[in-house]
Biopython code that builds the backbone (N, CA, C, O; Angstrom):
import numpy as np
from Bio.PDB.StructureBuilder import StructureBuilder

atoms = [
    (1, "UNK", "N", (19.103, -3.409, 38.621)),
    (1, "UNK", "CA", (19.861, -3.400, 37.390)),
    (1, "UNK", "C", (18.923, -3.785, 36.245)),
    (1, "UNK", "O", (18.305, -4.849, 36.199)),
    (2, "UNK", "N", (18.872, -2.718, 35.233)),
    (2, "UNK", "CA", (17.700, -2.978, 34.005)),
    (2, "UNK", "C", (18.530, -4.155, 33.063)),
    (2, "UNK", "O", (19.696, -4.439, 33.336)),
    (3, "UNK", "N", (18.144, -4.498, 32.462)),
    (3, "UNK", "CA", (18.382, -5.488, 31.045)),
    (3, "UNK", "C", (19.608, -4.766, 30.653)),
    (3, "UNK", "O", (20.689, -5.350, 30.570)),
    (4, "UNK", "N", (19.480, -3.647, 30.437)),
    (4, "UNK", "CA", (20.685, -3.416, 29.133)),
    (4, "UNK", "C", (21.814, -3.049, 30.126)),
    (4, "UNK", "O", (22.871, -2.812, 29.541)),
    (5, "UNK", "N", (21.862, -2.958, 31.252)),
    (5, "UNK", "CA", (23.076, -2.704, 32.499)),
    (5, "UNK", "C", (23.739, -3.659, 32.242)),
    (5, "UNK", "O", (24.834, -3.721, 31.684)),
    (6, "UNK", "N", (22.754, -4.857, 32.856)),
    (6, "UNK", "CA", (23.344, -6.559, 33.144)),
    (6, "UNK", "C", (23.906, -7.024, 31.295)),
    (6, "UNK", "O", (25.002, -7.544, 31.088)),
    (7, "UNK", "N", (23.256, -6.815, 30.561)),
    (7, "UNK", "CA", (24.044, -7.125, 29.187)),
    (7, "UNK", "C", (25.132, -6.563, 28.754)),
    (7, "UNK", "O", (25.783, -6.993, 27.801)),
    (8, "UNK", "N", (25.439, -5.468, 29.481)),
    (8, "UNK", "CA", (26.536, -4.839, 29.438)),
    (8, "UNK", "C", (27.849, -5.360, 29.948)),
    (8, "UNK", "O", (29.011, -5.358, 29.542)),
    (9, "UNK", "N", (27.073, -5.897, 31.213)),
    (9, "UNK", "CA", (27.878, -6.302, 31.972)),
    (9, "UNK", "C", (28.677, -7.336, 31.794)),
    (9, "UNK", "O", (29.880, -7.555, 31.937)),
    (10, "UNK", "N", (27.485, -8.087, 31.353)),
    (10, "UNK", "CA", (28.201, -9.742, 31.250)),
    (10, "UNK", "C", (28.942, -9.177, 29.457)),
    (10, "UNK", "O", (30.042, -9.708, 29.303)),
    (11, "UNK", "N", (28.657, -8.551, 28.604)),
    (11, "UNK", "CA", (29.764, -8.394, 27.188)),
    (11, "UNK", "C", (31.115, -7.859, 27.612)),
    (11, "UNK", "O", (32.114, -8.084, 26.930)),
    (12, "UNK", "N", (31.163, -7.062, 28.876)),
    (12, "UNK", "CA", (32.150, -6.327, 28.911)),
    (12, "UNK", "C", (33.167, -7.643, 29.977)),
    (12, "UNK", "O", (34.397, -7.609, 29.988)),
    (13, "UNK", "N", (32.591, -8.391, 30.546)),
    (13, "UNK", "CA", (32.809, -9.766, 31.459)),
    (13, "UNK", "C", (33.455, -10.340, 30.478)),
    (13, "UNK", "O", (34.664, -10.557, 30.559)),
    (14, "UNK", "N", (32.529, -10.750, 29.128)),
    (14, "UNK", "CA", (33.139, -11.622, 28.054)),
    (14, "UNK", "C", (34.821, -10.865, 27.567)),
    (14, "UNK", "O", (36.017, -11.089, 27.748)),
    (15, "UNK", "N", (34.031, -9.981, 26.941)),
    (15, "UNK", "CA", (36.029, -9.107, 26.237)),
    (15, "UNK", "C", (36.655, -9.360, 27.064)),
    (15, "UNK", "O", (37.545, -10.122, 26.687)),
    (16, "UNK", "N", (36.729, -9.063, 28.423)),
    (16, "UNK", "CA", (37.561, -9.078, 29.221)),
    (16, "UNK", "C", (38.413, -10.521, 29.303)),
    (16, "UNK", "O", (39.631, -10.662, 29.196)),
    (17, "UNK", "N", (37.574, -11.364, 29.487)),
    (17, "UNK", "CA", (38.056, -12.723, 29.630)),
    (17, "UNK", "C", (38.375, -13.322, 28.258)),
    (17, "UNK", "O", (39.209, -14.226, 28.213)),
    (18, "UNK", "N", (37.933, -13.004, 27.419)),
    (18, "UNK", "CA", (38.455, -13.589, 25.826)),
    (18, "UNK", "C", (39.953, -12.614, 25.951)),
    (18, "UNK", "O", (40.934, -13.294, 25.648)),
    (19, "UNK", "N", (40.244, -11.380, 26.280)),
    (19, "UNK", "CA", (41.421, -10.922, 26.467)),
    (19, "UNK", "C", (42.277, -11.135, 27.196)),
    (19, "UNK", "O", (43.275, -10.415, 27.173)),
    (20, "UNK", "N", (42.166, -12.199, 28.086)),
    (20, "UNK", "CA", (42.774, -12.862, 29.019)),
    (20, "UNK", "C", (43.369, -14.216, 28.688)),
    (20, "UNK", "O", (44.484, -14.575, 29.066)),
    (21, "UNK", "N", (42.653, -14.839, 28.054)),
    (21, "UNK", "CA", (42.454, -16.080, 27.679)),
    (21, "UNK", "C", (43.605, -15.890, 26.118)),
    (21, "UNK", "O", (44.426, -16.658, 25.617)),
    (22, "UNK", "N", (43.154, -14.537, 25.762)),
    (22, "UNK", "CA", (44.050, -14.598, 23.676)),
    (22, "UNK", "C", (45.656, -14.553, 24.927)),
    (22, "UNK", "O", (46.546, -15.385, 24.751)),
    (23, "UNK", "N", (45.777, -13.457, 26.127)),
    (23, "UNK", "CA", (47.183, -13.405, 26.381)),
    (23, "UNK", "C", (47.927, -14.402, 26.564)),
    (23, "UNK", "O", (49.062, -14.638, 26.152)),
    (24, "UNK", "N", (47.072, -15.117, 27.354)),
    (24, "UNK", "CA", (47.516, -16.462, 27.739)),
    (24, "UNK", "C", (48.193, -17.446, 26.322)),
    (24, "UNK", "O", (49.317, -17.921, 26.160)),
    (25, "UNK", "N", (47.233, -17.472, 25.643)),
    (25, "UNK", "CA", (47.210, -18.200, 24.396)),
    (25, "UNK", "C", (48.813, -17.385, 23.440)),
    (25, "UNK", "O", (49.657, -18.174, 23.016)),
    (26, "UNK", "N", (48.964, -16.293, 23.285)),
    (26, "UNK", "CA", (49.818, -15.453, 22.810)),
    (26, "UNK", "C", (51.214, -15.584, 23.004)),
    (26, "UNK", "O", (52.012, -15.658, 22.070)),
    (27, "UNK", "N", (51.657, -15.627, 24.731)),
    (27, "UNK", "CA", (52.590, -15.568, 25.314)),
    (27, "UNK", "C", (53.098, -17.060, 25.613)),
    (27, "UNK", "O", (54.204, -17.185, 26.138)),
    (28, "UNK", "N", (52.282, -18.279, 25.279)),
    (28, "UNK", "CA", (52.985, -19.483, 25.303)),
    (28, "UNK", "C", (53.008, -20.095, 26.768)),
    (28, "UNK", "O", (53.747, -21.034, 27.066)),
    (29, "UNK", "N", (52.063, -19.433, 27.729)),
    (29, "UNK", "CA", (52.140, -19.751, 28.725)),
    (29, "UNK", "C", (50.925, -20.655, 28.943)),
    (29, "UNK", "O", (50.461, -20.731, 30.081)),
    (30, "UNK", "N", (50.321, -21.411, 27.842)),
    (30, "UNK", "CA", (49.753, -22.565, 28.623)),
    (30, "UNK", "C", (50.637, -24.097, 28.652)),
    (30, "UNK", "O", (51.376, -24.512, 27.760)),
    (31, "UNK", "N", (50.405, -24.573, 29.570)),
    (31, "UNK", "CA", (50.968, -25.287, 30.397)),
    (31, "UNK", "C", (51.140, -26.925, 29.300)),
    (31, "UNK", "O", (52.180, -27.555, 29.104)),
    (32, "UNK", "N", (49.961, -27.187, 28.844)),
    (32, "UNK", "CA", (49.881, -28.168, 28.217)),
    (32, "UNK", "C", (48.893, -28.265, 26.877)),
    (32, "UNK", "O", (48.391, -27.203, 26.508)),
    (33, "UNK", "N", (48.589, -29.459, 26.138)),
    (33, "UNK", "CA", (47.642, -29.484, 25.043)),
    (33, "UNK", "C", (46.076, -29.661, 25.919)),
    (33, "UNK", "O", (45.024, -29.722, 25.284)),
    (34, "UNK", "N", (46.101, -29.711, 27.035)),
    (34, "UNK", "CA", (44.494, -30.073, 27.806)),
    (34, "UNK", "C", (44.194, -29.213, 28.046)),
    (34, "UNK", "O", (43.013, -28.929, 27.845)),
    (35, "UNK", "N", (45.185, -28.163, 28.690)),
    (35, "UNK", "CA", (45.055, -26.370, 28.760)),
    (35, "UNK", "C", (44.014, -26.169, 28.447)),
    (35, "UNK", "O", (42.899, -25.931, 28.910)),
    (36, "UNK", "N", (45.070, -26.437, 26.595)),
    (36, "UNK", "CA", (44.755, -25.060, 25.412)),
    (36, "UNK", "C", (43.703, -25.671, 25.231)),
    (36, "UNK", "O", (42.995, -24.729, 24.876)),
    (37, "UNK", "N", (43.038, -26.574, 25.205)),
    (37, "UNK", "CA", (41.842, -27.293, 24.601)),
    (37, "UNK", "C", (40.678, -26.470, 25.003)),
    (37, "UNK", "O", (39.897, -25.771, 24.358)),
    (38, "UNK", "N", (40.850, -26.905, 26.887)),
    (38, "UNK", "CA", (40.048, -25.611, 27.483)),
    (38, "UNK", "C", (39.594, -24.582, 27.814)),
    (38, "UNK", "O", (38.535, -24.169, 28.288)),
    (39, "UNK", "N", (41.293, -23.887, 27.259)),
    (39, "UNK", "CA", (41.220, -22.272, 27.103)),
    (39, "UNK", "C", (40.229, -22.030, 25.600)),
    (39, "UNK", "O", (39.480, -21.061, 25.480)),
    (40, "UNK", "N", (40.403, -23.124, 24.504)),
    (40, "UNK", "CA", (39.985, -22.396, 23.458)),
    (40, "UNK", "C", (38.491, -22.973, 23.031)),
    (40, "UNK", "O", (38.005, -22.703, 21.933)),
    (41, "UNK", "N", (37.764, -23.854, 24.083)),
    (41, "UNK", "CA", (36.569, -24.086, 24.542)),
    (41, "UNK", "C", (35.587, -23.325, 24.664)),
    (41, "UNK", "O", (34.449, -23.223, 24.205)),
    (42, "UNK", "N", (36.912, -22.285, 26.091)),
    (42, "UNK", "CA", (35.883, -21.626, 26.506)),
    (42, "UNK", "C", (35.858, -20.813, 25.854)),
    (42, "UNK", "O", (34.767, -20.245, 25.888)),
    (43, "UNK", "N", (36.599, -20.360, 25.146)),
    (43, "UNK", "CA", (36.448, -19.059, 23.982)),
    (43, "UNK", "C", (35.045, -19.324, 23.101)),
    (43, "UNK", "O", (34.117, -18.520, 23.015)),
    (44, "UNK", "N", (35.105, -20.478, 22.548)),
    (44, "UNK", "CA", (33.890, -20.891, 21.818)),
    (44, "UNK", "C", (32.450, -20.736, 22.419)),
    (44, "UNK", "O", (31.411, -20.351, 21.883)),
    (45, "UNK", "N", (32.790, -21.286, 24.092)),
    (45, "UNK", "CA", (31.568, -21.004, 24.939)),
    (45, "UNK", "C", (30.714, -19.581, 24.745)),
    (45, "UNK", "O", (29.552, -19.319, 24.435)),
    (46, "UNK", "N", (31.997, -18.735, 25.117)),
    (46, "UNK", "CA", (31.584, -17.116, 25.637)),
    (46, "UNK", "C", (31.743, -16.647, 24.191)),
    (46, "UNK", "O", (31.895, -15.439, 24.377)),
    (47, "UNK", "N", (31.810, -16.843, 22.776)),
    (47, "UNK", "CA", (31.408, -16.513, 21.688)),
    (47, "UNK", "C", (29.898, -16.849, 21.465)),
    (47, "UNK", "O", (29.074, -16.129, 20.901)),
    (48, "UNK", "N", (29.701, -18.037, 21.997)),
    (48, "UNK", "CA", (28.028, -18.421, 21.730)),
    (48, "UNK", "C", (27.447, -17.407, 22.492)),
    (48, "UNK", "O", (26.779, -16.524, 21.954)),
    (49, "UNK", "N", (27.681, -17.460, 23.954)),
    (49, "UNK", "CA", (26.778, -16.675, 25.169)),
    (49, "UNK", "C", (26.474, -15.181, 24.255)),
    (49, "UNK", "O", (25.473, -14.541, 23.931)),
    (50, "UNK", "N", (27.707, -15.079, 24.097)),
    (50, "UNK", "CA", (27.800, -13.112, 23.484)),
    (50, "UNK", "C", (26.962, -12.892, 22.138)),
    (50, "UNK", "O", (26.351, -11.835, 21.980)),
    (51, "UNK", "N", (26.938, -13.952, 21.121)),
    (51, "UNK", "CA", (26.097, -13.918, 19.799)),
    (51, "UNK", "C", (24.573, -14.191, 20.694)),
    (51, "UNK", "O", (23.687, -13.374, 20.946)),
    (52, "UNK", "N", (24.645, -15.340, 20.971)),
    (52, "UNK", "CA", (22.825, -15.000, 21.866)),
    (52, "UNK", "C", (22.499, -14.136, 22.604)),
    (52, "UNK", "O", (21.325, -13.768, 22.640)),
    (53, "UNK", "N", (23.648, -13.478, 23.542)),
    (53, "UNK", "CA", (22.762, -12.378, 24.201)),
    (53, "UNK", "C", (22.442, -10.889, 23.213)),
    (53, "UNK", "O", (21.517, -10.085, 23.317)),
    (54, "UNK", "N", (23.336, -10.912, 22.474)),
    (54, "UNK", "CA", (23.730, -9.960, 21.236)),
    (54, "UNK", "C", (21.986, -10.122, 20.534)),
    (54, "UNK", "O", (21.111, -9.259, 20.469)),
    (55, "UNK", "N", (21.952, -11.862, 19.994)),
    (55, "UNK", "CA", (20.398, -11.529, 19.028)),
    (55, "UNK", "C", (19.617, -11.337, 20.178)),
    (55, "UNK", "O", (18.951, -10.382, 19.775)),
    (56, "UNK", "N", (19.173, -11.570, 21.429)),
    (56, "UNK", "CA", (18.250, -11.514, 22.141)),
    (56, "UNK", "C", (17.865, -9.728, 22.388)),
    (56, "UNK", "O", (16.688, -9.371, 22.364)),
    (57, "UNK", "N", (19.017, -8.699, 22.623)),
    (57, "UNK", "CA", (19.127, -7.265, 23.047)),
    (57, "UNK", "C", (18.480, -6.993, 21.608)),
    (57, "UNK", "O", (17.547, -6.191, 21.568)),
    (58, "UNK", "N", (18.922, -7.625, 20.386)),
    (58, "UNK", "CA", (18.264, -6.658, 19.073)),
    (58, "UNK", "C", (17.090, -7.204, 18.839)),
    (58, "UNK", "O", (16.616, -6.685, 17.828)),
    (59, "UNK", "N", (16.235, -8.182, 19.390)),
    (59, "UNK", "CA", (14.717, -8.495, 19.311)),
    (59, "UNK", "C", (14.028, -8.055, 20.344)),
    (59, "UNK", "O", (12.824, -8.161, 20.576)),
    (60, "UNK", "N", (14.985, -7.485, 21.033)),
    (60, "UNK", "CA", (13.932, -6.745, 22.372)),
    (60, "UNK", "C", (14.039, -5.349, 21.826)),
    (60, "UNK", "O", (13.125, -4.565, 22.082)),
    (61, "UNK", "N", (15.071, -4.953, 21.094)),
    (61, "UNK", "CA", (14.725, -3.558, 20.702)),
    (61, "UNK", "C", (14.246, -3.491, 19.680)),
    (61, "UNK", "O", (14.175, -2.305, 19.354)),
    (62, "UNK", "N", (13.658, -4.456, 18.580)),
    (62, "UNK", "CA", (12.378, -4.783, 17.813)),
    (62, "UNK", "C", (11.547, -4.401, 18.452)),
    (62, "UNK", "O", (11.184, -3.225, 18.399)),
    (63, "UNK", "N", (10.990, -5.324, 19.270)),
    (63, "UNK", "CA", (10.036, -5.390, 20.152)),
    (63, "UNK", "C", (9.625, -3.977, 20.598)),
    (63, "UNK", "O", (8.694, -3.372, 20.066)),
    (64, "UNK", "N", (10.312, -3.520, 21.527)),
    (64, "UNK", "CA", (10.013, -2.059, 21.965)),
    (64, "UNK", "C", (9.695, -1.043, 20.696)),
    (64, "UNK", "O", (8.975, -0.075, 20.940)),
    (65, "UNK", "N", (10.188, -1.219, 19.386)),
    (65, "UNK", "CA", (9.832, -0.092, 18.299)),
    (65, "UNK", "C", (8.637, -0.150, 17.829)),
    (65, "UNK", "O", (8.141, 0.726, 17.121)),
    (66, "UNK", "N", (7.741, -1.811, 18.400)),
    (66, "UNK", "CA", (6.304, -2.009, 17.315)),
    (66, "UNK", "C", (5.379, -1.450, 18.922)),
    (66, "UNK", "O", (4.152, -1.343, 18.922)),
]
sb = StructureBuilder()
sb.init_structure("model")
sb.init_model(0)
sb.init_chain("A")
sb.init_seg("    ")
for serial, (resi, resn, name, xyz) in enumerate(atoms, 1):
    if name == "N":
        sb.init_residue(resn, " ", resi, " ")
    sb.init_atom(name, np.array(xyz, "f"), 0.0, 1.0, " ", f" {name:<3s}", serial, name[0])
structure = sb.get_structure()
């Protein structure tokens, strides 16, 4: 699996689970305030992961143009 497979992979991993996580959040089905804390944690988490892997793919395709 090249670089841009696996980055694919894990962005399309992220949407998926940030779309899981908004339903949850949407429909009123978390359970408590410790939940939501953690549901909207991890949202913050997998927003960081996705902006760093995001700048890392556009300095490698710098890279490859020089």
């Amino acid at each position: 699996m090249d670089l841009i497979s696996l980055s694919q992979f894990i962005l399309k991993t992220i949407r998926d689970r940030r779309d899981q996580i908004g339903g949850l959040l949407t429909s009123g089905n978390v359970k408590n305030m410790e939940e939501y804390r953690s549901l909207v944690g991890e949202i913050m988490g997998m927003s960081f992961v996705e902006q760093e892997l995001r700048t890392v793919l556009k300095n490698a395709e710098m890279l490859d143009d020089e």
